[in-house]
C-alpha positions as CSV (number, residue, x, y, z in Angstrom):
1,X,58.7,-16.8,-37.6
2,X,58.7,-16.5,-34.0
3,X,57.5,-13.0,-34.4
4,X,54.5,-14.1,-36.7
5,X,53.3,-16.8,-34.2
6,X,53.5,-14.6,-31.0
7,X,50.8,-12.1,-33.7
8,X,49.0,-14.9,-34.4
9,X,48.8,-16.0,-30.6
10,X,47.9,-12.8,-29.4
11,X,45.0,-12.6,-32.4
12,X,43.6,-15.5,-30.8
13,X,43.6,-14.6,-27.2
14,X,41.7,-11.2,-28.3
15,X,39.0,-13.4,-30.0
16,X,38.4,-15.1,-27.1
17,X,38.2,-12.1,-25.0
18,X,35.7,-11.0,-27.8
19,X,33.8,-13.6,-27.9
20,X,33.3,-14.4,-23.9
21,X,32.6,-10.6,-23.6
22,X,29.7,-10.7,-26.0
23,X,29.0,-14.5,-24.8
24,X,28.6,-12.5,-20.9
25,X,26.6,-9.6,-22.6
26,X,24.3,-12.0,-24.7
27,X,23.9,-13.9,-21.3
28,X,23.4,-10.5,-19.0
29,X,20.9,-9.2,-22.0
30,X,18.9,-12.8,-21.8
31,X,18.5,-13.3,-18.3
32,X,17.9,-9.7,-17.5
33,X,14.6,-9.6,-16.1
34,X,14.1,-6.5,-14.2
35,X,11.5,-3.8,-15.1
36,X,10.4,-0.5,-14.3
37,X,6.6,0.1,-13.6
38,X,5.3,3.6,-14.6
39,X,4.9,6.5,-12.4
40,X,1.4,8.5,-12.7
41,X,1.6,11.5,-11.0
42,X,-1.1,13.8,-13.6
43,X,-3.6,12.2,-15.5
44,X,-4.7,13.4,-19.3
45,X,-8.0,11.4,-19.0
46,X,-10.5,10.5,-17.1
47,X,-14.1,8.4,-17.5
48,X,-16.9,10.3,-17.8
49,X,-20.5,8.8,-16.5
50,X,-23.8,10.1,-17.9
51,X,-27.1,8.3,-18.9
52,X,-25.7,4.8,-17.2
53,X,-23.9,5.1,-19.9
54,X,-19.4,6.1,-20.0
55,X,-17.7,8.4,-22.3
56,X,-13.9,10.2,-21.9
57,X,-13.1,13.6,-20.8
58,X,-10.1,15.4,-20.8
59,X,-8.3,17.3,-17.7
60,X,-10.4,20.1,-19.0
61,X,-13.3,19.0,-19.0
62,X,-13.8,18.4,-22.7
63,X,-15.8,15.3,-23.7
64,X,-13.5,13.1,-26.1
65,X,-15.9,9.8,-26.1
66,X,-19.5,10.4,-25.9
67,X,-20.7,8.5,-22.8
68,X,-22.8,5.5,-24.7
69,X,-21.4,2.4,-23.8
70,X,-21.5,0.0,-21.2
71,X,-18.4,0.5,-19.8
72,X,-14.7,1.9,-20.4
73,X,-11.5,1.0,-19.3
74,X,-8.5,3.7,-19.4
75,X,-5.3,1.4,-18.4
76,X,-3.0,4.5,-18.4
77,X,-4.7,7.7,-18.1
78,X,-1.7,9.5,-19.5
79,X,-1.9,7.7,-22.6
80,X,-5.5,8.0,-25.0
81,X,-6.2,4.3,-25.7
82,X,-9.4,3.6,-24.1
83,X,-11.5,0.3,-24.4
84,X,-15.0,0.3,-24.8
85,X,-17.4,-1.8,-23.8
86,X,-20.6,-2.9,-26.2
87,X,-23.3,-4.7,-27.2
88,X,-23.4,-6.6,-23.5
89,X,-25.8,-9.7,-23.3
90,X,-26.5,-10.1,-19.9
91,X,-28.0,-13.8,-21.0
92,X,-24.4,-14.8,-22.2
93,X,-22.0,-12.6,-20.7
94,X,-20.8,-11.7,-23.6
95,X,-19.7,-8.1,-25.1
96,X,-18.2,-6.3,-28.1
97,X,-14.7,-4.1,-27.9
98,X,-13.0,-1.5,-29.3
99,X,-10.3,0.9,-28.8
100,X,-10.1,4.5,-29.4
101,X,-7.9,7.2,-29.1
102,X,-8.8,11.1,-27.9
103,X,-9.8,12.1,-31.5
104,X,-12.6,9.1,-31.2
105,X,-10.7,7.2,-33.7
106,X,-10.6,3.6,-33.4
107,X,-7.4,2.2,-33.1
108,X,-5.6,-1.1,-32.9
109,X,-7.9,-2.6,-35.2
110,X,-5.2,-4.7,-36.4
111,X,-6.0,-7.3,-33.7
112,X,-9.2,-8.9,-33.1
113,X,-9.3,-7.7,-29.5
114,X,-7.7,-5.5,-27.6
115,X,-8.2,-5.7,-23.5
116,X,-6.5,-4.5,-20.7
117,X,-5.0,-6.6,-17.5
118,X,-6.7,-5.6,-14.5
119,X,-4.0,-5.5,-11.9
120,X,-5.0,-6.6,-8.2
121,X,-3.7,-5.2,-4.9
122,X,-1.9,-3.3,-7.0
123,X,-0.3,-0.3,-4.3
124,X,-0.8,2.0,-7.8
125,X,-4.5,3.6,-7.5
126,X,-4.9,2.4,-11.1
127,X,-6.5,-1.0,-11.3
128,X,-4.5,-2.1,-14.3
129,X,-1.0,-2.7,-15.5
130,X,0.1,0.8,-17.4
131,X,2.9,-0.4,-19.7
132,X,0.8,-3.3,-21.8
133,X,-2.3,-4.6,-23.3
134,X,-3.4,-8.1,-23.8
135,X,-4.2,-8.7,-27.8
136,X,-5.6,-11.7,-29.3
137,X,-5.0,-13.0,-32.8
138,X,-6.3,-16.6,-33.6
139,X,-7.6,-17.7,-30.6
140,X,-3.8,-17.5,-28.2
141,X,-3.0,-14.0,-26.6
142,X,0.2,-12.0,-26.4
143,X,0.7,-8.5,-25.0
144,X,1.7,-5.1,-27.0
145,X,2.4,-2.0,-25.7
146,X,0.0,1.1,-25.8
147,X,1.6,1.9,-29.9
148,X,0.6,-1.6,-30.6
149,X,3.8,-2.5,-30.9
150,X,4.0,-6.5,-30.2
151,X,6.0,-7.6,-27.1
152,X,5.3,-10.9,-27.4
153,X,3.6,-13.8,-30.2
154,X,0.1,-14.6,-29.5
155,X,1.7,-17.9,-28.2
156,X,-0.6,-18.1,-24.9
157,X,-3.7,-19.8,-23.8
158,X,-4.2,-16.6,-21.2
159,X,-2.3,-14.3,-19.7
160,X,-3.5,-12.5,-16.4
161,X,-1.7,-10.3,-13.8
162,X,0.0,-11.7,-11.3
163,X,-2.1,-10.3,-7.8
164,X,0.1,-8.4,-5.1
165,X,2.9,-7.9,-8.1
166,X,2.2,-5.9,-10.4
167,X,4.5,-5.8,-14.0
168,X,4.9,-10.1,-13.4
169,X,1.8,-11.6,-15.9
170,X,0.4,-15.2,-15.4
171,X,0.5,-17.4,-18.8
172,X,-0.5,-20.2,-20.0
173,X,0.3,-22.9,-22.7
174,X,-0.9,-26.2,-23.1
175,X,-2.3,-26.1,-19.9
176,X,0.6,-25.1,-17.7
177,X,1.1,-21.9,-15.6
178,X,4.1,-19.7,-16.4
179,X,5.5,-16.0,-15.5
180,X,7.0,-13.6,-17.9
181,X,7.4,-9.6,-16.9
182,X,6.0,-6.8,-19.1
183,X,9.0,-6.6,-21.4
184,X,7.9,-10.1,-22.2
185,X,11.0,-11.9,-20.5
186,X,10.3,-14.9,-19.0
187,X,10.8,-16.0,-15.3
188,X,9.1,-18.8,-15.0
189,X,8.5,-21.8,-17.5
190,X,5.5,-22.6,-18.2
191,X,5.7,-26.0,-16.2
192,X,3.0,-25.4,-13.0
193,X,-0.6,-26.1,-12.4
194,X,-0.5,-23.0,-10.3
195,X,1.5,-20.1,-9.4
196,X,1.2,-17.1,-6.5
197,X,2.8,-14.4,-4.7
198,X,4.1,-15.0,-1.2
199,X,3.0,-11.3,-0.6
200,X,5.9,-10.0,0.3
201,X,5.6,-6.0,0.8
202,X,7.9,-3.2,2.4
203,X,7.1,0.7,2.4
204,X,10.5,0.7,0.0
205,X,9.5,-1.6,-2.6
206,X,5.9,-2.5,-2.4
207,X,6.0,-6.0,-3.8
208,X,8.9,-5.9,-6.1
209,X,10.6,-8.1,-4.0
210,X,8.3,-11.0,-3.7
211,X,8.8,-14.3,-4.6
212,X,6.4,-17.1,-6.2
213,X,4.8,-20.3,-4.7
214,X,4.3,-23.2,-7.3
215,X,2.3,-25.6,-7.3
216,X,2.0,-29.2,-9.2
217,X,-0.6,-32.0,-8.8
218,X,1.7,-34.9,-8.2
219,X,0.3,-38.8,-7.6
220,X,0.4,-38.0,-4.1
221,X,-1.4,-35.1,-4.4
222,X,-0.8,-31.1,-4.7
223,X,3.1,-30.5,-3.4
224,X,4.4,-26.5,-3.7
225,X,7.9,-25.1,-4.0
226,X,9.5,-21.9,-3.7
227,X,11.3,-19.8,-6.4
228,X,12.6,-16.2,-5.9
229,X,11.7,-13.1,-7.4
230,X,14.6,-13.6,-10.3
231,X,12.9,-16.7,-10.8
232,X,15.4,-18.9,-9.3
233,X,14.3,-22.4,-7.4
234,X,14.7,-21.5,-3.6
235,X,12.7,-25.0,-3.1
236,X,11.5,-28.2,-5.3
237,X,8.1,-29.3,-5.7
238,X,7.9,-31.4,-2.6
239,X,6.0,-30.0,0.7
240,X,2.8,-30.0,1.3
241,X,1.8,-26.2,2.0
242,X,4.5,-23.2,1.4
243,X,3.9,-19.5,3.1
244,X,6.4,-16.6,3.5
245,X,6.8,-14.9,7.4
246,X,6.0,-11.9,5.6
247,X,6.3,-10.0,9.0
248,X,9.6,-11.0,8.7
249,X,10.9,-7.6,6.6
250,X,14.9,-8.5,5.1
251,X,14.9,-8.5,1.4
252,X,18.2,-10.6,1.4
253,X,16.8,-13.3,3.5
254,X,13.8,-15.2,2.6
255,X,11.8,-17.3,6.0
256,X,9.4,-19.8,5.0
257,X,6.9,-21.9,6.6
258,X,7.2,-24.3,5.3
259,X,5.1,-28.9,6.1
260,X,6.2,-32.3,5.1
261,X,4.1,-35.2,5.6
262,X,1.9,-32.8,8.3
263,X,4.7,-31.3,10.1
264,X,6.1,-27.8,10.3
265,X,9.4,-26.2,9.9
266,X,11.0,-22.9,8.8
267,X,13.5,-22.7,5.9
268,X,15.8,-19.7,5.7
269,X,16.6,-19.6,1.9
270,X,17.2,-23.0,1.5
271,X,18.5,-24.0,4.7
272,X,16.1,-25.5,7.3
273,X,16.7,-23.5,10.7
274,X,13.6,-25.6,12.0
275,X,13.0,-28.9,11.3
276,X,10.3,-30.7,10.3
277,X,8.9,-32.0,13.3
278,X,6.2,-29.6,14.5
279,X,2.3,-29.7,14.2
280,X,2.4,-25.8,14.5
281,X,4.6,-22.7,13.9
282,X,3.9,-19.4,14.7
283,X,6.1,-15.8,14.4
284,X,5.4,-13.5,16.7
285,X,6.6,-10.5,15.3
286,X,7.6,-7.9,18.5
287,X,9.9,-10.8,20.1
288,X,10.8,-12.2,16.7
289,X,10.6,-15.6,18.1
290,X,9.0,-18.5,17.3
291,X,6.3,-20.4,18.9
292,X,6.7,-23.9,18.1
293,X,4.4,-26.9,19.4
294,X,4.4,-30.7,19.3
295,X,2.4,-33.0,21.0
296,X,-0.3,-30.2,22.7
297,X,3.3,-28.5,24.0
298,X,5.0,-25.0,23.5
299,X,8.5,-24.2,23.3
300,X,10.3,-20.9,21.8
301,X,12.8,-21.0,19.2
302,X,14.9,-17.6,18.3
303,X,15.3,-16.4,14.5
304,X,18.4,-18.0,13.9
305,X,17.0,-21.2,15.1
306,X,18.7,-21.8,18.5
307,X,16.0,-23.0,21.2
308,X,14.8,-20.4,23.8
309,X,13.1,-22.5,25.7
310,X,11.9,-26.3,25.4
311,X,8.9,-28.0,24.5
312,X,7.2,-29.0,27.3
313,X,4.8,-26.3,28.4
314,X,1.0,-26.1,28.3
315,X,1.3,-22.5,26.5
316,X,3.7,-20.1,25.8
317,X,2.5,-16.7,25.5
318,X,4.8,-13.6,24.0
319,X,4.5,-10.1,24.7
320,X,6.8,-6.9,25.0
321,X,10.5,-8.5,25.8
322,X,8.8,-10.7,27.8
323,X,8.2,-14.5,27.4
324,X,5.5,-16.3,29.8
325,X,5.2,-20.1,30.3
326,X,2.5,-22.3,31.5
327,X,3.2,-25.6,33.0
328,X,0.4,-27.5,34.6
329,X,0.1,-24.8,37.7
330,X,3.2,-23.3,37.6
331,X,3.4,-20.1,35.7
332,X,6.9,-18.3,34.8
333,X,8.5,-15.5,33.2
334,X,11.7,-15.7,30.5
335,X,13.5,-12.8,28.9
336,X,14.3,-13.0,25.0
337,X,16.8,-14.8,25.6
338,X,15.1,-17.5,27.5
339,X,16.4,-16.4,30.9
340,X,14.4,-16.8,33.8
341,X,12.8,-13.5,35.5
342,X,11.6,-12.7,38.8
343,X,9.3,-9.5,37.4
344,X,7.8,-6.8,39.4
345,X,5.3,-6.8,36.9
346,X,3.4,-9.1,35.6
347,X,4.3,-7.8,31.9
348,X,5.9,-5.0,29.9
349,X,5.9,-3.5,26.6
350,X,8.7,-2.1,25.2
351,X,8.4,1.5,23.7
352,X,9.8,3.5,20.5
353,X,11.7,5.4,23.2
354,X,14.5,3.1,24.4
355,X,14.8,5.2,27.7
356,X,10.8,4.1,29.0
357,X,9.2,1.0,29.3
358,X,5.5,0.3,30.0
359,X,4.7,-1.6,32.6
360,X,1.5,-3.9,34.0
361,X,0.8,-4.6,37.3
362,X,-1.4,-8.2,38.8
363,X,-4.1,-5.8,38.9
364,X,-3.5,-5.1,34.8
365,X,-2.5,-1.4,36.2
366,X,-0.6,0.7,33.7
367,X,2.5,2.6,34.0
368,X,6.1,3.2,33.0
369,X,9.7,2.5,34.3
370,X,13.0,4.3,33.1
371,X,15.9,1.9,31.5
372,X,17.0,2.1,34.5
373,X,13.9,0.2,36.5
374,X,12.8,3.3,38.2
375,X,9.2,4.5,38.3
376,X,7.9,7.5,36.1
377,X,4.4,7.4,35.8
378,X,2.6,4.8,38.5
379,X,0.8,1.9,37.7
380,X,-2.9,3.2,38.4
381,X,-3.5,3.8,35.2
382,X,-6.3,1.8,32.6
383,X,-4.1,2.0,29.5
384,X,-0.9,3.7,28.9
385,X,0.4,4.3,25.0
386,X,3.6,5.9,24.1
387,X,3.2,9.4,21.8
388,X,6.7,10.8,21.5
389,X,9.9,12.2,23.2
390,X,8.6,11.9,26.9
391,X,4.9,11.9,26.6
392,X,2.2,9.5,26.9
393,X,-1.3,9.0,25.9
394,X,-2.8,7.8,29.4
395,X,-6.3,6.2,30.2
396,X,-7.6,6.9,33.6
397,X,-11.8,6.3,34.5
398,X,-12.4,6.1,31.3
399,X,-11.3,10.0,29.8
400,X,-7.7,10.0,27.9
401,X,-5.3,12.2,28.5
402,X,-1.2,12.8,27.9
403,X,0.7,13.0,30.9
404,X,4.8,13.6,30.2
405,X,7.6,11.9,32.4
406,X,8.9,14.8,35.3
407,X,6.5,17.2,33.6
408,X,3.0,15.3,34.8
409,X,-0.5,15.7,33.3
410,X,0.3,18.2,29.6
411,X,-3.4,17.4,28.3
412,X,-6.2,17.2,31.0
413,X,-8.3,14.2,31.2
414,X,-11.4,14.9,29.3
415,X,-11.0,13.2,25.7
416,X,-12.8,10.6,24.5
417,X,-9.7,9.4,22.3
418,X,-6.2,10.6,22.1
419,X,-4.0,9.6,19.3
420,X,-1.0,9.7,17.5
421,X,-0.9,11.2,13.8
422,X,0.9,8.8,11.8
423,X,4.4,9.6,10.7
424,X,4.0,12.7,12.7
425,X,5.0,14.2,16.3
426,X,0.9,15.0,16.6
427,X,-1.7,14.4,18.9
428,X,-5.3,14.8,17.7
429,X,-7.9,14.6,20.2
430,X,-11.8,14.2,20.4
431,X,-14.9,14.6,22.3
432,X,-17.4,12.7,21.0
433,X,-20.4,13.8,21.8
434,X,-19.9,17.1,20.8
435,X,-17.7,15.6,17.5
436,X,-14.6,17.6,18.3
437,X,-11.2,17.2,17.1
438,X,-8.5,19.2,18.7
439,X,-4.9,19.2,17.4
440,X,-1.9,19.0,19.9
441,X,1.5,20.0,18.5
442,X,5.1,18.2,19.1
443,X,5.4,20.6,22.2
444,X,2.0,19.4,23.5
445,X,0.0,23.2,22.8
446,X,-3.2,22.9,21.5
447,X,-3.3,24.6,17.8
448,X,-6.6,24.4,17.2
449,X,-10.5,22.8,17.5
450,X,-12.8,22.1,14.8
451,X,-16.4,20.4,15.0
452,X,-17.4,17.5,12.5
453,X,-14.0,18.0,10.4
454,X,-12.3,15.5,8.3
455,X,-8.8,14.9,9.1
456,X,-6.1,14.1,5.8
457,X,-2.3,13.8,6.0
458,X,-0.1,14.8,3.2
459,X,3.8,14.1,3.1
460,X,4.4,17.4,4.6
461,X,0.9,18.5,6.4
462,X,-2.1,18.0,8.0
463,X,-5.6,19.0,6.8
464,X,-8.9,19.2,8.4
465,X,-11.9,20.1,6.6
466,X,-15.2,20.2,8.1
467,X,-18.5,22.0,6.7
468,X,-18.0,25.8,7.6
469,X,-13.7,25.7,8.3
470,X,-10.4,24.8,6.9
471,X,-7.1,24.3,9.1
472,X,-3.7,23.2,7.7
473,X,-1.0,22.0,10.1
474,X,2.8,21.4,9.6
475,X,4.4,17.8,10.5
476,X,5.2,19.4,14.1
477,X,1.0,19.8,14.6
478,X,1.8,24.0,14.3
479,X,-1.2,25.8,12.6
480,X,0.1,27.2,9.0
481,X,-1.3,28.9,5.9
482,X,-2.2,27.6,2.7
483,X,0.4,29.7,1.1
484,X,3.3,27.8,2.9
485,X,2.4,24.0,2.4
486,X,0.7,24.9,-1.3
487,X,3.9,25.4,-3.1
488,X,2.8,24.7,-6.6
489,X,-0.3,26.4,-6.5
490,X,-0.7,30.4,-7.0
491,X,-4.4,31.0,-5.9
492,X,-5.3,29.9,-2.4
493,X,-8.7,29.8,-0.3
494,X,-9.2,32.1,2.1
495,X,-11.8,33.8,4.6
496,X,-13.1,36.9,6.3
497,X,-16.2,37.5,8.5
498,X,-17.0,33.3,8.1
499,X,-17.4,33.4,4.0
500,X,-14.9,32.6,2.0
501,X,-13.0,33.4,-1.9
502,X,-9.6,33.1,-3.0
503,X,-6.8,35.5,-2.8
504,X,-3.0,34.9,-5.2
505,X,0.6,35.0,-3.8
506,X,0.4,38.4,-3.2
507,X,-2.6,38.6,-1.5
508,X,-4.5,40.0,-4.4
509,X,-8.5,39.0,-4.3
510,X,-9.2,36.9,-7.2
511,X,-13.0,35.5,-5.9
512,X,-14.4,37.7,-3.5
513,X,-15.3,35.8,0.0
514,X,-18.6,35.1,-0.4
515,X,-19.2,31.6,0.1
516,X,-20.0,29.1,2.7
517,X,-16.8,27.0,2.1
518,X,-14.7,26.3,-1.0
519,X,-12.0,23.4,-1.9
520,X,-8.2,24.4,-3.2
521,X,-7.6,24.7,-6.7
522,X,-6.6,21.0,-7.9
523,X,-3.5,20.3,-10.2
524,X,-6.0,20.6,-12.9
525,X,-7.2,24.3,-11.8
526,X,-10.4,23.9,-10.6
527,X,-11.8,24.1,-7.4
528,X,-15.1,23.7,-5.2
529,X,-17.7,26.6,-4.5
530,X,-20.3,25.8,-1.6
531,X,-23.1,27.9,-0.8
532,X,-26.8,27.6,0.6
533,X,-25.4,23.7,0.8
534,X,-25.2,23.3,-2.9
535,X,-21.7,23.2,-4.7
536,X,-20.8,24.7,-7.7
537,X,-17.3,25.0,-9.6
538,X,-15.1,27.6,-10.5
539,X,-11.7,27.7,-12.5
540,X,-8.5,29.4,-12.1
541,X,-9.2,32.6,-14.1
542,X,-12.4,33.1,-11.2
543,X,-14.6,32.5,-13.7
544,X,-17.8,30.2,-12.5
545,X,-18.2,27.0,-14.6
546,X,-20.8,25.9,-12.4
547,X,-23.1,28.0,-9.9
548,X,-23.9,26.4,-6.9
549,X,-26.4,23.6,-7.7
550,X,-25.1,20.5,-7.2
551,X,-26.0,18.2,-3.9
552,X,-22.9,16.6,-2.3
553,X,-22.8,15.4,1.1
554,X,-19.1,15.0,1.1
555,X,-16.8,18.1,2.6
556,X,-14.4,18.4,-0.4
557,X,-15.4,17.4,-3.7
558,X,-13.2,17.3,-6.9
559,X,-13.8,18.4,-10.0
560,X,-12.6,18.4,-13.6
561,X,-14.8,20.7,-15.2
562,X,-18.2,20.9,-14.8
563,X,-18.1,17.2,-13.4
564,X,-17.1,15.9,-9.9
565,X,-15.7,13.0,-9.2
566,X,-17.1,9.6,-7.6
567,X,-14.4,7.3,-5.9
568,X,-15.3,4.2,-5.0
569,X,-11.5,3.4,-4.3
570,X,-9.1,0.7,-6.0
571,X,-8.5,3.1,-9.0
572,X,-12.8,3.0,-9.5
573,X,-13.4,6.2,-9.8
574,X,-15.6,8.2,-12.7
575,X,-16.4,12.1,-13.6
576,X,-20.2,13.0,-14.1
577,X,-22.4,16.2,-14.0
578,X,-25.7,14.2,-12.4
579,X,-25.6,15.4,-9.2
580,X,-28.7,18.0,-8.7
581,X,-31.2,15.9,-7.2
């Protein structure tokens, strides 16, 4: 008997385990509301423009979709399900759709329209969201995937992308605002008379981890809250204006500016680091420090809240580590941590290099202390900017030059600008008047000059492309060959005696040099043929697909086929053959 019950105990206890497991899974599945946006590194299609009138093409140049309508739309160019454009009345603004597929068949015909979201500030160069479509079926809207496949019921009013967050949709029922993600899973109810972004962006994660401000009309007017990017309440509907310190870049901690009855304060998550009481706030980013004023006076409060310095000057006025006050006539200078100084200078900026600082005389003469406070480059300078390891970009009569600490001038003064590549240990300078760019490398040796070029960075190189000449350099600024950066590609451009052809891995001539200037083969094997200041287009194989005969004012045109491309940036962009005028 005892036996029995101890089996019968121990069947129940494993239920319970059973159940609460799948009770936590059922849980984790439902409130799972992560998502993965598409990555497009090849497109399969591409608009085609001919006549006023767009048509498809493929990435060989093949025409899919005749170019006769008013406009297409290709939300994932990887994917053939294009929507067309019809039958516009300019009077009424209104227009017919369809949607085809590469064999010009229509498709999702199931629905009575088919449209895609147009995705803004989107950091994708495709203006759209890749991974749905909006569909509507009696007069509500839900959104399918590119089989037609439904994701949702058409249970919503509208439904639009969500600006600066691209895979979070805006919808609406009965009036009300709402958020659910492109796997349909909701994150917000639909409960607000308005929803936004706070904008939150980092190089990392673009906008994945930004957060919404809501908004509801109340009877004393509009009042905002806060929730999180898992859609969880950070604050209720209750201040009178909500923004994000964006500057401020720590995904675990959210900083929010944040009035109540006209006064300012910062919230750090949910706890208020700042009170209330201010009728201004603002972040200055290089100290992190806030300003803070009340009653026409400045004080400094640090990001963790603590007081720097009081409120009770006429202005406060941060810059480098350096804080400086103004009371009535008396002006003085504070450190970071709101310790009075007795400076040299009358201010200093702090450089990538934590052994140099740059300083400013009372005669707002540049130069540059060590950590230790001893002079490396005097103050009688106009402008001093750091470059890297010991070198700076240095301003002096008006002509910029590089001068490096115990090593004096390494580029002579006679640039009109001198400046940093970004991301890379390069210097590129120029002489306007004659249009000049001359590349420094990390080791300050000049690698090469080029008139009226076109500078481009890459991951792993530099390009510079001017009419007549073609330079690549490496992330140190050292002059390299195509061959060496151009690892997926087997034919390269090349030149002799000032023409130039194409020659393969091995140096084999493919395309004898013989033209002005020509582009790289693209990832789609085609590339740019210029001569007599026409451009033409040849493929892989060398053979021509177009002789030189199209005018294109632009150094490095693109081409898919016999048609070049025309960007007109955010993901605009369209193929066409109408270019010999």
């Amino acid at each position: 008997m005892k036996k029995t019950k101890n089996i019968i105990i121990a069947l129940i206890v494993a239920i319970i385990i059973i159940v609460s497991t799948i009770g936590i899974i059922v849980y984790k599945n439902i409130n799972d509301i992560s998502y993965e946006l598409e990555k497009i590194e090849k497109y399969s299609y591409f608009k085609l423009y001919q006549n006023q009138k767009y048509g498809v093409i493929d990435e060989r140049g093949n025409i899919l979709v005749q170019a006769e309508y008013e406009v297409i739309n290709i939300p994932n160019p990887t994917k053939d399900v294009f929507i067309c454009y019809y039958d516009y009345n300019e009077t009424t603004g209104e227009y017919k759709t369809k949607v085809l597929n590469s064999r010009n068949e229509e498709i999702l015909t199931q629905f009575e329209q088919v449209l895609p979201l147009m995705c803004e500030e989107s950091t994708s160069n495709i203006p759209f969201e890749k991974s749905v479509l909006q569909y509507k079926e009696k007069e509500k809207y839900g959104i399918i995937d590119f089989t037609g496949k439904k994701i949702t019921k058409p249970i919503y009013e509208e439904i639009e992308s969500l600006k600066y967050r691209e895979g979070s949709l805006i919808v609406k029922q009965e009036g009300k605002f709402g958020v659910i993600n492109i796997n349909g899973k909701q994150i917000l109810k639909t409960q607000y008379d308005n929803i936004q972004s706070d904008e939150y962006y980092t190089e990392a994660n673009d906008y994945r981890e930004a957060g919404f401000i809501v908004q509801n009309k109340t009877e004393e007017g509009y009042r905002y809250g806060y929730i999180d990017k898992n859609g969880k309440e950070i604050l209720q509907i209750s201040y009178n204006e909500i923004n994000r310190i964006t500057d401020i870049k720590n995904d675990k901690n959210i900083y929010l500016l944040a009035s109540k009855n006209g006064k300012y304060g910062i919230l750090k998550n949910k706890h208020t680091i700042i009170p209330h009481s201010y009728e201004e706030i603002e972040y200055n980013k290089n100290n992190e420090l806030f300003i803070v004023e009340r009653n026409s006076k400045q004080g400094v409060i640090s990001l963790e809240g603590k007081e720097i310095l009081k409120v009770e000057y006429d202005y406060v006025l941060c810059t480098g580590n350096r804080i400086t006050t103004k009371k009535g006539e008396t002006i003085e200078t504070y450190n970071n941590k709101g310790e009075k100084q007795n400076p040299k200078y009358d201010n200093s900026i702090e450089t990538q290099n934590e052994n140099y600082i740059i300083t400013i005389d009372n005669e707002d003469n540049f130069g540059v202390v060590n950590k230790e406070g001893k002079t490396v480059i005097n103050n009688k300078y106009q402008y001093i900017e750091y470059a890297f390891e010991d070198y700076f970009i240095v301003t002096e009569n008006g002509k910029v030059g590089v001068i490096g600490v115990n090593k004096g001038v390494a580029i002579d003064f006679k640039y009109d600008i001198i400046q940093k590549v970004k991301d890379k240990n390069v210097l590129q300078a120029i002489i306007s008047n004659t249009n000049t760019i001359e590349m420094y490398n990390n080791k300050i040796e000049k690698q090469t000059s080029i008139k009226d070029a076109i500078l481009y960075t890459e991951n792993n190189y530099i390009k510079l492309i001017s009419k007549k000449d073609m330079k690549y350099l490496d992330n140190d600024g050292n002059l390299v060959s195509n061959e060496k950066l151009l690892t997926d590609s087997t034919i390269f451009a090349y030149s002799k005696d000032d023409k130039w052809g194409f020659i393969d891995k091995n140096n084999n001539i493919i395309v004898e040099p013989k033209y002005d200037i020509v582009t790289e083969f693209n990832q789609y094997g085609y590339a740019g043929i210029k001569k007599d200041n026409r451009w033409g287009v040849i493929n892989e194989n060398g053979e021509i697909i177009v002789e030189p005969s199209y005018k294109i004012d632009w150094n490095e045109p693109d081409f898919i086929g016999k048609y070049c491309k025309l960007n007109f940036g955010y993901g605009f962009e369209y193929y066409t053959d109408e270019l010999t005028n």
